[in-house]
N, CA, C and O atoms as CSV, one atom per row, in Angstrom:
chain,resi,resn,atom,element,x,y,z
A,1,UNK,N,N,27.137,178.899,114.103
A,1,UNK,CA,C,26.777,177.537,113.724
A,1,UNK,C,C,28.017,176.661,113.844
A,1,UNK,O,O,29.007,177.075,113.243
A,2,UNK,N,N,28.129,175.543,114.505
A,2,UNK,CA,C,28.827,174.705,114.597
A,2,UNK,C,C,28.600,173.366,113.868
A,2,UNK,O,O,27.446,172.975,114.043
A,3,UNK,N,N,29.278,172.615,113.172
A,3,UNK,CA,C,29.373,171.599,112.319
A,3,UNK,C,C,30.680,170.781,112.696
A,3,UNK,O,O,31.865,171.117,112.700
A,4,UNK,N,N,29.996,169.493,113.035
A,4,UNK,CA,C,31.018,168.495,113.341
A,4,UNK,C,C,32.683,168.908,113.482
A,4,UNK,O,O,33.649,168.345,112.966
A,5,UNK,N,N,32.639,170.136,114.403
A,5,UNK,CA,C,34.183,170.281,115.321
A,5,UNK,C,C,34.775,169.632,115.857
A,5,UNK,O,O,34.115,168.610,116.042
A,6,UNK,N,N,35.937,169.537,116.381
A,6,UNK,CA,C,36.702,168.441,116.920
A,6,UNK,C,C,36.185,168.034,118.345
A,6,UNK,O,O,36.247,166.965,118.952
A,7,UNK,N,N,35.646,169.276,118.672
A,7,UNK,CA,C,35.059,169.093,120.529
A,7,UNK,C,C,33.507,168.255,120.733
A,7,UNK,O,O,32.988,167.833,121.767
A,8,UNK,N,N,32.993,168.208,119.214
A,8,UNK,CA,C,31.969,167.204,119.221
A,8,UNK,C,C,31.389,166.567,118.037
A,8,UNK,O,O,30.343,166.589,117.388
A,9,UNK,N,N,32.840,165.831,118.046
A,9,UNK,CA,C,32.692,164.680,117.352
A,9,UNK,C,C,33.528,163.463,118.246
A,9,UNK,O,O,34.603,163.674,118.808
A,10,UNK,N,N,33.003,162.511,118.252
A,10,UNK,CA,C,33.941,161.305,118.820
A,10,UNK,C,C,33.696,159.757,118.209
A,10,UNK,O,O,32.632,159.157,118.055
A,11,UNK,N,N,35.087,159.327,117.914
A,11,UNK,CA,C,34.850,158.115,117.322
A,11,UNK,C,C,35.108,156.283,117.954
A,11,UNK,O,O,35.724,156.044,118.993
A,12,UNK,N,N,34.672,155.519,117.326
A,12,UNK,CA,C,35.022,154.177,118.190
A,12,UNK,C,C,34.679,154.223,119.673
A,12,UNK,O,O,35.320,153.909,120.676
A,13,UNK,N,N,33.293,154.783,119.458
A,13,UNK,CA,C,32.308,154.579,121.138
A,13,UNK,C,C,31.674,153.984,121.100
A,13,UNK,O,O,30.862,153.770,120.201
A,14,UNK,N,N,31.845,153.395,122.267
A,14,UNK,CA,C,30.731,152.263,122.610
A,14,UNK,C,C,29.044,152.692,123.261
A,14,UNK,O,O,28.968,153.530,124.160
A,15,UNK,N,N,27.948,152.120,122.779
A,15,UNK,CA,C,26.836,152.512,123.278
A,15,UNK,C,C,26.225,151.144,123.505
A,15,UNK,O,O,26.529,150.195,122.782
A,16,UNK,N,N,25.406,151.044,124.456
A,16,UNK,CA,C,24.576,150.158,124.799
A,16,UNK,C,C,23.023,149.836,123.959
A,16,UNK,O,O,22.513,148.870,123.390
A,17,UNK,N,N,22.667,151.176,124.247
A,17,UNK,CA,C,21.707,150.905,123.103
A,17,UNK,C,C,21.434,152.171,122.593
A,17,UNK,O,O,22.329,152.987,122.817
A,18,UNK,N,N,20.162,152.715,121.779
A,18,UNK,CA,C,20.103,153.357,121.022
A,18,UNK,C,C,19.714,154.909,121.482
A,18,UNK,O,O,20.044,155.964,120.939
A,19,UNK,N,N,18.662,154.628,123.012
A,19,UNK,CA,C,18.814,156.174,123.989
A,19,UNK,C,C,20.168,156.261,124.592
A,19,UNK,O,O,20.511,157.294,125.167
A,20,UNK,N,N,21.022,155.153,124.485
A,20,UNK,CA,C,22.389,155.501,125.140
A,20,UNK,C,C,23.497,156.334,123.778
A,20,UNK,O,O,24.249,157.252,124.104
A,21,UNK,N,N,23.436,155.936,122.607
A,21,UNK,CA,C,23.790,156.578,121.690
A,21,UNK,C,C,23.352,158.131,121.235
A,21,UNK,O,O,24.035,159.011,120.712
A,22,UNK,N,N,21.578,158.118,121.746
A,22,UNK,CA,C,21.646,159.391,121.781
A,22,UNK,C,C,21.661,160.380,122.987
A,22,UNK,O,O,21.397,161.552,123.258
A,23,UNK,N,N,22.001,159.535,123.403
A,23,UNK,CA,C,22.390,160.919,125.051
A,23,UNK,C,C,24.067,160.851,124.252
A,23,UNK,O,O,24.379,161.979,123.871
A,24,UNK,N,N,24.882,160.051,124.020
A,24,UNK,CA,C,26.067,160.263,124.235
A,24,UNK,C,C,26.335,161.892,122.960
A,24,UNK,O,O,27.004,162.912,123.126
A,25,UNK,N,N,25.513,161.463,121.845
A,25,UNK,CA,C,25.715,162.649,120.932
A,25,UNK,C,C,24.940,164.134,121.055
A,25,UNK,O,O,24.986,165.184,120.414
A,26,UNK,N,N,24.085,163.571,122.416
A,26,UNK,CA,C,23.594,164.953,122.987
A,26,UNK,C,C,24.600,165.909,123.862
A,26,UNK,O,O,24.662,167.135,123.950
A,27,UNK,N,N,25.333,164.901,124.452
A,27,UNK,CA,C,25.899,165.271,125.448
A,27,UNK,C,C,26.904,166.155,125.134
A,27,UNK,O,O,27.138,167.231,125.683
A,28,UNK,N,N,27.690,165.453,123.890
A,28,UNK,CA,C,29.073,166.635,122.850
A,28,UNK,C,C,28.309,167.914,122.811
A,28,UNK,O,O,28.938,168.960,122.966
A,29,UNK,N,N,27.127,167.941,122.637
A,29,UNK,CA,C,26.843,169.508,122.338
A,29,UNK,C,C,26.206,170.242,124.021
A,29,UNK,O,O,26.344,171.368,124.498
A,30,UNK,N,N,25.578,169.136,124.485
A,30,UNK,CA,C,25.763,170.031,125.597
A,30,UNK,C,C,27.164,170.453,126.880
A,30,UNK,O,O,27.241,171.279,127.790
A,31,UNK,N,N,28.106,169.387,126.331
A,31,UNK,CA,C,29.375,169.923,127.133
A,31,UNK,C,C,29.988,171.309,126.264
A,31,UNK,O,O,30.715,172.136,126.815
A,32,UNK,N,N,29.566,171.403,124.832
A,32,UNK,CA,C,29.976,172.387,124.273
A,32,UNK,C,C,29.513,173.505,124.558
A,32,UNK,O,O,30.054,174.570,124.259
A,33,UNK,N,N,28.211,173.347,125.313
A,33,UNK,CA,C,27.335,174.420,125.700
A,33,UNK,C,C,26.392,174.962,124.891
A,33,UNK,O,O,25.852,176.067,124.938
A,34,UNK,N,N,26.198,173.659,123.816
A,34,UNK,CA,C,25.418,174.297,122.682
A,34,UNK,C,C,24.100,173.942,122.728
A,34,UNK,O,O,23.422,174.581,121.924
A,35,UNK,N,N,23.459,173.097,123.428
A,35,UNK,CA,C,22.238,172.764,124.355
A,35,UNK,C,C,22.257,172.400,125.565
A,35,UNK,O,O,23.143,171.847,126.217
A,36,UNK,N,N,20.889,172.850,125.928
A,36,UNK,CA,C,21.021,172.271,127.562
A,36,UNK,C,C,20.593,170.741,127.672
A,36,UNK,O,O,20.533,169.857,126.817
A,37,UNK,N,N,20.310,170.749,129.067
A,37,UNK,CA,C,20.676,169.317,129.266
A,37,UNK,C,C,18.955,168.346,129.435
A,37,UNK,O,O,18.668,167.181,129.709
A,38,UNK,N,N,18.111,169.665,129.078
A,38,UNK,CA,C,16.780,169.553,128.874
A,38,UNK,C,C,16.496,168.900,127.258
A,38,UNK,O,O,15.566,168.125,127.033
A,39,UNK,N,N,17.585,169.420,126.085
A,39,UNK,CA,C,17.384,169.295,124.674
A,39,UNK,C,C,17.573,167.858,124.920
A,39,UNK,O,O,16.647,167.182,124.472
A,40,UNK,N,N,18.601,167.133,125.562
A,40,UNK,CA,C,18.729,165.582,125.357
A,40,UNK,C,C,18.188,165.031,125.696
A,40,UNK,O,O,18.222,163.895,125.224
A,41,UNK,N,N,17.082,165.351,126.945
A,41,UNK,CA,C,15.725,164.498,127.453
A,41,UNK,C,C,14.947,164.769,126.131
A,41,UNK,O,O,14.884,163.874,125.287
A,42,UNK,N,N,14.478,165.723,125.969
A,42,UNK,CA,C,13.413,165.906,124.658
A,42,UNK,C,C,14.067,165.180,123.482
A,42,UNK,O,O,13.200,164.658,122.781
A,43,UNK,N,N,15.370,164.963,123.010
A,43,UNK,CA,C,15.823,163.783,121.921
A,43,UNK,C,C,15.448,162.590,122.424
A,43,UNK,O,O,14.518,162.094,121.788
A,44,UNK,N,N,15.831,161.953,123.328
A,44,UNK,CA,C,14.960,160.678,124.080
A,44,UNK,C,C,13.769,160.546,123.832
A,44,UNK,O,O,13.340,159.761,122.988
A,45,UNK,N,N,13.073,161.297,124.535
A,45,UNK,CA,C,11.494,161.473,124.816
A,45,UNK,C,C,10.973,161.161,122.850
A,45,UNK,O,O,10.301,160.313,122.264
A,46,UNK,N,N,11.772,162.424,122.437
A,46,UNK,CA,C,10.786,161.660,121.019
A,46,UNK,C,C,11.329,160.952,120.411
A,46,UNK,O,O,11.210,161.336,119.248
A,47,UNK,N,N,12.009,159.924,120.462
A,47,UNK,CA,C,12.314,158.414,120.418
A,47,UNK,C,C,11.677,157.610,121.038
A,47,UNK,O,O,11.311,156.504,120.639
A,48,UNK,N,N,11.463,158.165,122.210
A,48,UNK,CA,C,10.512,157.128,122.972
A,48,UNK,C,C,8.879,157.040,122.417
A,48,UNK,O,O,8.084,156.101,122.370
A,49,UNK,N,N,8.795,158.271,122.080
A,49,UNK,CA,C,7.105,158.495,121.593
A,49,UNK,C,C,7.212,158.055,119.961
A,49,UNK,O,O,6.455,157.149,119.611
A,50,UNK,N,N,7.792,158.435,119.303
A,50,UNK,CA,C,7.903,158.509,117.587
A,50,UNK,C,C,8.231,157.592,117.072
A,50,UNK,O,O,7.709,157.318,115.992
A,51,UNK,N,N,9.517,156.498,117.795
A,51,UNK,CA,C,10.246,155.412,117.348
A,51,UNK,C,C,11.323,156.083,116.287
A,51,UNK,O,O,11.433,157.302,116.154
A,52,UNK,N,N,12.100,155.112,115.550
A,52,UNK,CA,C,13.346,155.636,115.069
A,52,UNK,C,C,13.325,156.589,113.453
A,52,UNK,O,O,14.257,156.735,112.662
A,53,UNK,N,N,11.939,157.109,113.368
A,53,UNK,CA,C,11.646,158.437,112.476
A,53,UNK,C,C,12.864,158.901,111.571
A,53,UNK,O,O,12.963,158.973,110.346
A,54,UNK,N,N,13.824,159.212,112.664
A,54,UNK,CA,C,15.110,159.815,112.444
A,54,UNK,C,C,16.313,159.069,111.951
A,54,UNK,O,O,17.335,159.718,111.727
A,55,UNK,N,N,16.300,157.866,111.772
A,55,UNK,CA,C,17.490,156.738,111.130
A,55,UNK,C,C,16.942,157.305,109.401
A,55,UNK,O,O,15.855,156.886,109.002
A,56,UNK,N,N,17.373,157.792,108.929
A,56,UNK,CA,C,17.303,158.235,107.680
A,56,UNK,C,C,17.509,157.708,106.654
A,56,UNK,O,O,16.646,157.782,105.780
A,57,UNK,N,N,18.954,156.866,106.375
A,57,UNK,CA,C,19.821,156.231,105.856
A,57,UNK,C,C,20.068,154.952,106.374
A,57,UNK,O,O,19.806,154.821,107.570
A,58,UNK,N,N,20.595,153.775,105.654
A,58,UNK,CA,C,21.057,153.102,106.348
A,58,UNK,C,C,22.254,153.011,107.486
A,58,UNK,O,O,22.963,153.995,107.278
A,59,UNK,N,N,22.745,152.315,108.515
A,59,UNK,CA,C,23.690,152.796,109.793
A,59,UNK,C,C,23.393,154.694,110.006
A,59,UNK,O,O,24.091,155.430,110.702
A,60,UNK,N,N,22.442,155.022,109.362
A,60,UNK,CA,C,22.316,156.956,110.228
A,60,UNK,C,C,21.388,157.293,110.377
A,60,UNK,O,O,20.409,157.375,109.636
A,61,UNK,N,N,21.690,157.730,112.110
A,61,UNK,CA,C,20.869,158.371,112.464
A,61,UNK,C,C,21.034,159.881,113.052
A,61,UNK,O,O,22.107,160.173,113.579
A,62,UNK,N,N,19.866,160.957,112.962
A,62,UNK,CA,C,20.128,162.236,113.147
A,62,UNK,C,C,18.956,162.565,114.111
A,62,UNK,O,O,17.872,163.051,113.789
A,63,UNK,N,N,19.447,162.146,115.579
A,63,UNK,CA,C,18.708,162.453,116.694
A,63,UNK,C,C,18.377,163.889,116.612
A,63,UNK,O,O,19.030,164.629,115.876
A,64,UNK,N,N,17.090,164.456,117.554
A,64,UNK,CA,C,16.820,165.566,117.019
A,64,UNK,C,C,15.334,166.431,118.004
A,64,UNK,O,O,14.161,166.177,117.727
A,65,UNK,N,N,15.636,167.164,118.826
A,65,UNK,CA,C,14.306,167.758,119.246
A,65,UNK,C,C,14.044,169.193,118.536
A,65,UNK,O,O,14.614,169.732,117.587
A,66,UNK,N,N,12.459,169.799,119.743
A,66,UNK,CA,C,12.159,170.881,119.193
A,66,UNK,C,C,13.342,172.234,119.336
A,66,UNK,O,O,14.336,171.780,119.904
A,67,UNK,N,N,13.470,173.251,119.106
A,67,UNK,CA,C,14.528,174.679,119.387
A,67,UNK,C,C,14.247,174.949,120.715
A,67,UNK,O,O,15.159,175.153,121.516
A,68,UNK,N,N,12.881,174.975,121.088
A,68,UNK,CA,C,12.534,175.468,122.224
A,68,UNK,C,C,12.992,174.429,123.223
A,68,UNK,O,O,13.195,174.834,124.368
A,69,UNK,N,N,13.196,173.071,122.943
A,69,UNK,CA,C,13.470,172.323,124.224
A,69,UNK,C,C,14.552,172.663,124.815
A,69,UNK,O,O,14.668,172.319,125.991
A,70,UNK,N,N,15.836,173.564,124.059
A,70,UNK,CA,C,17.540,174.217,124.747
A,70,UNK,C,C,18.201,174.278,123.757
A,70,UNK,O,O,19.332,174.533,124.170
A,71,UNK,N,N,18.232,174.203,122.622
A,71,UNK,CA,C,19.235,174.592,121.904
A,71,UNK,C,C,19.535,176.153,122.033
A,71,UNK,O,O,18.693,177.045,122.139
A,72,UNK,N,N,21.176,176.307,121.993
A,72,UNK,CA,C,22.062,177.657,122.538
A,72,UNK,C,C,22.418,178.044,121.087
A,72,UNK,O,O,21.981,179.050,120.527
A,73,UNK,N,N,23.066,177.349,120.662
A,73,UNK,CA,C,23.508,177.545,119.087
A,73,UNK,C,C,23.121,176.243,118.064
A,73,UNK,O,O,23.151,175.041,118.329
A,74,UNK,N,N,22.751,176.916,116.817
A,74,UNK,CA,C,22.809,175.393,115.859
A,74,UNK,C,C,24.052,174.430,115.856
A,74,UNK,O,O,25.218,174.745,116.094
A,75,UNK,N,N,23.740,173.650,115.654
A,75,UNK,CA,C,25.196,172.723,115.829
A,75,UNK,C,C,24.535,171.359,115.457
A,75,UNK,O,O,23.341,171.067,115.527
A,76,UNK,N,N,25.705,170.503,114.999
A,76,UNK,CA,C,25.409,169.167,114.839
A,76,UNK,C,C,26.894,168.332,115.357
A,76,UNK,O,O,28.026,168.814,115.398
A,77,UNK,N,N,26.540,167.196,115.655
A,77,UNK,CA,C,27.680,166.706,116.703
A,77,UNK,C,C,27.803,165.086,115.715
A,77,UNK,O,O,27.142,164.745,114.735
A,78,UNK,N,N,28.623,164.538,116.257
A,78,UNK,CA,C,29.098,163.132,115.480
A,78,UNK,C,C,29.439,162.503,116.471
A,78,UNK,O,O,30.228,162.840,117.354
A,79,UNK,N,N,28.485,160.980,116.282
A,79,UNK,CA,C,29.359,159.854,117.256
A,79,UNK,C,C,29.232,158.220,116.212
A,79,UNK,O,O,28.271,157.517,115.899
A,80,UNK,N,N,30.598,158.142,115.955
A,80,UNK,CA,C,30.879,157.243,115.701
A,80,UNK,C,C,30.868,155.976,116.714
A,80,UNK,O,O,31.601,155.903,117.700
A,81,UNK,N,N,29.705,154.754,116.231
A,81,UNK,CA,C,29.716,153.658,117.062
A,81,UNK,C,C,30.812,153.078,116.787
A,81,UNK,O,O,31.383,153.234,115.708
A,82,UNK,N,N,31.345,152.161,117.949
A,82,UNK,CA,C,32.312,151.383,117.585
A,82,UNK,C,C,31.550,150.325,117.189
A,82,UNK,O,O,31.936,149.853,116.120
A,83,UNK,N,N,30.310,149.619,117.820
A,83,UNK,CA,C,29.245,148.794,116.885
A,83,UNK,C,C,27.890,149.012,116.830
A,83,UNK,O,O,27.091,149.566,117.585
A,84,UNK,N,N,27.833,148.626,116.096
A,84,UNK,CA,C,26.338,149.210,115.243
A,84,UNK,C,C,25.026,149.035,116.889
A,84,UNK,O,O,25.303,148.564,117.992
A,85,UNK,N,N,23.809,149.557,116.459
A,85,UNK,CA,C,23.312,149.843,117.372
A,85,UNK,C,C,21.708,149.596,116.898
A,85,UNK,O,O,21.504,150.116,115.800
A,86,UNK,N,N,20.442,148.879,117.508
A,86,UNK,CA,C,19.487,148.734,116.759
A,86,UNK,C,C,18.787,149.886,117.289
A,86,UNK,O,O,18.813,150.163,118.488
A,87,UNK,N,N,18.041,150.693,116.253
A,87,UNK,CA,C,17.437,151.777,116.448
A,87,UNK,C,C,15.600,151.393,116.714
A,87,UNK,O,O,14.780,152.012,117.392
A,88,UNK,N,N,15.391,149.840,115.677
A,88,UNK,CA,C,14.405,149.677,115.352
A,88,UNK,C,C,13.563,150.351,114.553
A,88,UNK,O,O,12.434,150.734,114.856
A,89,UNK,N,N,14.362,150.552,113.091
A,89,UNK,CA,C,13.958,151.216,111.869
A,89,UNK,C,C,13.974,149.953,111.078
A,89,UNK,O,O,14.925,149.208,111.313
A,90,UNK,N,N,13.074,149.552,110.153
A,90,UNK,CA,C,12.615,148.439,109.333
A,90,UNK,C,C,13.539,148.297,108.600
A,90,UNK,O,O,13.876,147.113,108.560
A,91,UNK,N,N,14.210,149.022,107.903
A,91,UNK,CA,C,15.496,149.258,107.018
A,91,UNK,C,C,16.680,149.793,106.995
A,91,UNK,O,O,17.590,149.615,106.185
A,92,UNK,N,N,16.627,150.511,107.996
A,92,UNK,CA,C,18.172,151.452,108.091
A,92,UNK,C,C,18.680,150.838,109.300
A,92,UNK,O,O,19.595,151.567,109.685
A,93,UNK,N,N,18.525,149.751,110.174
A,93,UNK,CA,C,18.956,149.344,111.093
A,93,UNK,C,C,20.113,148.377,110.727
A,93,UNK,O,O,20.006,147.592,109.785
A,94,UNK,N,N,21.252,148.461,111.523
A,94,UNK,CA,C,21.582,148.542,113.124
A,94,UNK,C,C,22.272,150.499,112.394
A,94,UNK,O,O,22.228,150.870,111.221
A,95,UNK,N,N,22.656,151.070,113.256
A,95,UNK,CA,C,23.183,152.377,112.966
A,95,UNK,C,C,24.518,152.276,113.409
A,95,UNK,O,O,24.806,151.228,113.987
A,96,UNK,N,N,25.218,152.956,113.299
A,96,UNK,CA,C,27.046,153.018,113.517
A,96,UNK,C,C,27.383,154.509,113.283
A,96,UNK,O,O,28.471,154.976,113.619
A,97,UNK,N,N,26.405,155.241,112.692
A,97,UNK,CA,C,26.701,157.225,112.431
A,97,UNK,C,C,25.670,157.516,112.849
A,97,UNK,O,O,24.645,157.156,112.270
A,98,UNK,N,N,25.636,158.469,114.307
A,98,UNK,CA,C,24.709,159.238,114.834
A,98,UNK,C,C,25.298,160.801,114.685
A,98,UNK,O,O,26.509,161.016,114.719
A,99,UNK,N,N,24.658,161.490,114.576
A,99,UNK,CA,C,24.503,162.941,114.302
A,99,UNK,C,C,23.807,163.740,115.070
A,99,UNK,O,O,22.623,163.663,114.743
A,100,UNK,N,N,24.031,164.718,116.229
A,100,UNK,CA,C,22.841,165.225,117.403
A,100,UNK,C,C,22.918,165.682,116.548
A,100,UNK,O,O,23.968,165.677,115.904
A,101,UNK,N,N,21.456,166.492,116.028
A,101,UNK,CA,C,21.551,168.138,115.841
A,101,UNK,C,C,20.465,168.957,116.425
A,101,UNK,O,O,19.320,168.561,116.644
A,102,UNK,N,N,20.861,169.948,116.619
A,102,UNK,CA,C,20.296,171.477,117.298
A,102,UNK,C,C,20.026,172.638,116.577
A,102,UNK,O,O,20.792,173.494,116.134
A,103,UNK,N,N,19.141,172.560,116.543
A,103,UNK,CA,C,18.877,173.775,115.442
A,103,UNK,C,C,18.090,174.911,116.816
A,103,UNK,O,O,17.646,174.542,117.903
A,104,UNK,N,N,18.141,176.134,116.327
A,104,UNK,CA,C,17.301,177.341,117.125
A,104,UNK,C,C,16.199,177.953,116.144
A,104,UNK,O,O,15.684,178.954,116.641
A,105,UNK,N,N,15.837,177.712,115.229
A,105,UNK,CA,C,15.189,177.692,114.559
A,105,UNK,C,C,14.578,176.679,113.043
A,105,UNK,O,O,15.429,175.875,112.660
A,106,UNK,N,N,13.568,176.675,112.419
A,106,UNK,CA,C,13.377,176.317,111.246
A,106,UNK,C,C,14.396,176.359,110.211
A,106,UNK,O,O,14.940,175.439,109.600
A,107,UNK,N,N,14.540,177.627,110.141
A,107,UNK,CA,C,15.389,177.649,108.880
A,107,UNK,C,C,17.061,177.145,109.598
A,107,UNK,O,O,17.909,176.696,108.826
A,108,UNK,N,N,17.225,177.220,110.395
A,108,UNK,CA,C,19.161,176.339,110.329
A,108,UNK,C,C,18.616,175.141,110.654
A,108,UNK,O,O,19.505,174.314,110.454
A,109,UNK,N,N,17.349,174.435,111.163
A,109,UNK,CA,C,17.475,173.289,110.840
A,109,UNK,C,C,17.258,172.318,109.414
A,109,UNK,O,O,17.337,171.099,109.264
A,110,UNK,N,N,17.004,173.236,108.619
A,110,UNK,CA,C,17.147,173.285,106.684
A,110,UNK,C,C,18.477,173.506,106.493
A,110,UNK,O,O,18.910,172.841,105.552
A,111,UNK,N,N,19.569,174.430,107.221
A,111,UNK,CA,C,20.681,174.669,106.785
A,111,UNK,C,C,21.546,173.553,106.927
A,111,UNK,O,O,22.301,173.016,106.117
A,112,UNK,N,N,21.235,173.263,108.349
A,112,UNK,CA,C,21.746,171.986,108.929
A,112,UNK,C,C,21.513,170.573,108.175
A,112,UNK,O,O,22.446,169.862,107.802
A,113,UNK,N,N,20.616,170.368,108.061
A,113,UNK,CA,C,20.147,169.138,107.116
A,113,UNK,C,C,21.115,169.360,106.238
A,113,UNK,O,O,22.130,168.665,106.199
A,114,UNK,N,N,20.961,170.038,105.703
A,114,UNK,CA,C,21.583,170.445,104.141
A,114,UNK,C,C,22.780,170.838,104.028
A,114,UNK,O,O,23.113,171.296,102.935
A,115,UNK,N,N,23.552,170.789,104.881
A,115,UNK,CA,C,24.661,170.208,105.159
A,115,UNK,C,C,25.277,168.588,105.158
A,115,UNK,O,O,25.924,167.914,104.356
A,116,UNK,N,N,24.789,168.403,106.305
A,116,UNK,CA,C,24.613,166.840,106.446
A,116,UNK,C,C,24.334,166.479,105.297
A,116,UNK,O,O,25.317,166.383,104.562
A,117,UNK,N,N,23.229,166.203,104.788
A,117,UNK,CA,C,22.762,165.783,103.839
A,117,UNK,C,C,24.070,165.671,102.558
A,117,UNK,O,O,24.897,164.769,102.419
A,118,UNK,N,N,23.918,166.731,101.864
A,118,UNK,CA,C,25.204,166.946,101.153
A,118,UNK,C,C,26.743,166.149,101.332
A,118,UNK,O,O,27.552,165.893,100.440
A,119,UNK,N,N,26.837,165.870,102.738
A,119,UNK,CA,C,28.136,165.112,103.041
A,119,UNK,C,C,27.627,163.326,102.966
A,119,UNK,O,O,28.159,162.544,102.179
A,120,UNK,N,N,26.654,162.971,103.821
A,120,UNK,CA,C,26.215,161.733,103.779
A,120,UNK,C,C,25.511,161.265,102.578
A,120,UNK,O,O,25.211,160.080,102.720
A,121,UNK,N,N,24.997,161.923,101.036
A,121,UNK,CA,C,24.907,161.656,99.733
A,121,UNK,C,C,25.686,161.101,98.828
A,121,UNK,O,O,25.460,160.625,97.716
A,122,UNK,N,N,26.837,161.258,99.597
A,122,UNK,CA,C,27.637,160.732,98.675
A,122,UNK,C,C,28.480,159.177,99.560
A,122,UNK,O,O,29.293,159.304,100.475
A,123,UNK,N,N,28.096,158.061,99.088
A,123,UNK,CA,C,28.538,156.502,99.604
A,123,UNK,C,C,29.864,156.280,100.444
A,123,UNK,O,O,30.069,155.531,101.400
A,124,UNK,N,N,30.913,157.393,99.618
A,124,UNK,CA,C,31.911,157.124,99.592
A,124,UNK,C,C,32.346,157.723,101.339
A,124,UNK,O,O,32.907,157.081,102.226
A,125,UNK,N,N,31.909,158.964,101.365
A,125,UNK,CA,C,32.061,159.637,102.412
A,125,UNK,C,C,31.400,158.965,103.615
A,125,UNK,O,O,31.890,159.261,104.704
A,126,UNK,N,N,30.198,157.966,103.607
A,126,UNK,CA,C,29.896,157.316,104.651
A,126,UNK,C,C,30.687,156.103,105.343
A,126,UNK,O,O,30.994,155.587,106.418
A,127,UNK,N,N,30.790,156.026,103.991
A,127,UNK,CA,C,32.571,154.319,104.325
A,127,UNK,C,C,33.985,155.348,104.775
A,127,UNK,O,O,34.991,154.911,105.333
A,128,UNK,N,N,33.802,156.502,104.454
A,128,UNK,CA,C,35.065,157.079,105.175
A,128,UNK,C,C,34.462,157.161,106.571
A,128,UNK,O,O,35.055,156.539,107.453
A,129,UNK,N,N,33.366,157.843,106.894
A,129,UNK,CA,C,33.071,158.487,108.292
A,129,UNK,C,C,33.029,157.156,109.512
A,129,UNK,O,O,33.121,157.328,110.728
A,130,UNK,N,N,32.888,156.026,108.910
A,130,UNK,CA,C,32.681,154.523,108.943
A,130,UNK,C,C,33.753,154.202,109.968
A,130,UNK,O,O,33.615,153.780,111.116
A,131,UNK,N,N,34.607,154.432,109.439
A,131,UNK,CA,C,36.054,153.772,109.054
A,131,UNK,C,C,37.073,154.637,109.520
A,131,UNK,O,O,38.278,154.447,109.692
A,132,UNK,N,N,36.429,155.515,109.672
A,132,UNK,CA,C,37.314,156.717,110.709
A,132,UNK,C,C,38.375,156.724,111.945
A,132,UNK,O,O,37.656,156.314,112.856
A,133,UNK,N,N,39.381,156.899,112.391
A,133,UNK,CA,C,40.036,156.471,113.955
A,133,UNK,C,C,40.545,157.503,114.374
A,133,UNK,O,O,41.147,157.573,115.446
A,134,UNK,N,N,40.360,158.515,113.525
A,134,UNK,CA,C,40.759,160.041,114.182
A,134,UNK,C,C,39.436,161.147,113.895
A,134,UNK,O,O,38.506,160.794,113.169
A,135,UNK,N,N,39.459,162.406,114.493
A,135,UNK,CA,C,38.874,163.450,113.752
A,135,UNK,C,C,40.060,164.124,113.162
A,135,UNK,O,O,39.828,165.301,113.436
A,136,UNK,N,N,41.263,164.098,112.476
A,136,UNK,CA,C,41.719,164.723,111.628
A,136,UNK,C,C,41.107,163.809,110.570
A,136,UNK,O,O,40.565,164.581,109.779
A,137,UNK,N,N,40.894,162.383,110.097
A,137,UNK,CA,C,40.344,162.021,108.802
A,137,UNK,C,C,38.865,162.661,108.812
A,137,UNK,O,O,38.270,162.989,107.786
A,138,UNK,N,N,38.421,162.776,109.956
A,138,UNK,CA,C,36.893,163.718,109.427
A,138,UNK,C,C,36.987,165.004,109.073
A,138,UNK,O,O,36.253,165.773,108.452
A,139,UNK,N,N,38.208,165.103,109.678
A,139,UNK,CA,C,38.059,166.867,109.261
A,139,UNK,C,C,38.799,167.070,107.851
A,139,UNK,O,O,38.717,168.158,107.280
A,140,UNK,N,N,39.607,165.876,107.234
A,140,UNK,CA,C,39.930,166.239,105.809
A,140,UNK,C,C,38.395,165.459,104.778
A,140,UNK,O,O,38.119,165.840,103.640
A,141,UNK,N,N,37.935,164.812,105.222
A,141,UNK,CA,C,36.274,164.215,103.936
A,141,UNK,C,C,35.455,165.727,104.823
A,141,UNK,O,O,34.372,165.970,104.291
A,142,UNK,N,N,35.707,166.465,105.716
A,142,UNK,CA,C,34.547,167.678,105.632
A,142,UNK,C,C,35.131,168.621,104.496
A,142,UNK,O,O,34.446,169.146,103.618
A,143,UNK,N,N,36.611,168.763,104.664
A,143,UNK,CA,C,37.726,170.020,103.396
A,143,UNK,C,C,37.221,169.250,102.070
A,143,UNK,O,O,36.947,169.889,101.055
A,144,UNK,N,N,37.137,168.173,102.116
A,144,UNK,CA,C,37.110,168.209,100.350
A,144,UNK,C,C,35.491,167.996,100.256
A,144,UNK,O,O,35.112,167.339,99.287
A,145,UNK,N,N,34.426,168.518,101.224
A,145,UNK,CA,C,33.352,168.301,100.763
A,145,UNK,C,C,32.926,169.998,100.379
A,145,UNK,O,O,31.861,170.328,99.856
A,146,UNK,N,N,34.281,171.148,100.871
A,146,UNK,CA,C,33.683,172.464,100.746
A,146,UNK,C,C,33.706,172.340,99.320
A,146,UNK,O,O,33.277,173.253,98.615
């Protein structure tokens, strides 16, 4: 299981719009080799069919297909917008924290959540992840979230 590593996470990117934000956080995991390049059409695709389901929070969103569409390993990836991005969620819009994740099954995509979840619960940690200009500051708000 992989969780926001240095090889896919990236911050102060620019996206055009909101399938361009999520190809870009598909893409960290599939250069990682942790989905194929089929999982990021199927994150599209159900954006395109579902609408923005997945903006959870306000500025977050946690793009997301089925196991079977390519996920290799669970993993969740980070892309920090450099500006916000309209997802077209009634309330959690514009977004600025996207999150791919890949799960290979049900249960790590519960593990996975629940991860995430746990880190983005708390306000403080979202104005850090926000506000971010390195992944060493993400990788010290992930140490003090063990």
């Amino acid at each position: 299981m992989r969780f926001l590593e240095k090889d896919i996470v990236s911050v102060g990117v620019e996206a055009a719009d909101a399938e361009d934000a999520i190809e870009i956080a598909g893409d960290l995991l599939r250069q990682a080799g942790l989905v194929e390049k089929s999982y990021i059409e199927a994150m599209k695709f159900s954006y395109q069919k579902n609408g923005p389901y997945f903006v959870l929070a306000p500025s977050i969103a946690i793009p997301h297909a089925r196991p079977e569409d390519g996920v290799n390993e669970a993993s969740v990836s980070f892309v920090q917008l450099k500006e916000p991005v309209v997802f077209g969620h009634s309330s959690n819009d514009p977004v600025r924290l996207v999150f791919g994740l890949g799960a290979s099954s049900s249960e790590e995509h519960i593990t996975l959540l629940r991860k995430l979840t746990g880190l983005l619960n708390d306000s403080a940690n979202v104005e850090k992840l926000t506000l971010a200009t390195t992944y060493e500051e993400i990788k010290n708000i992930l140490e003090m979230e063990r």
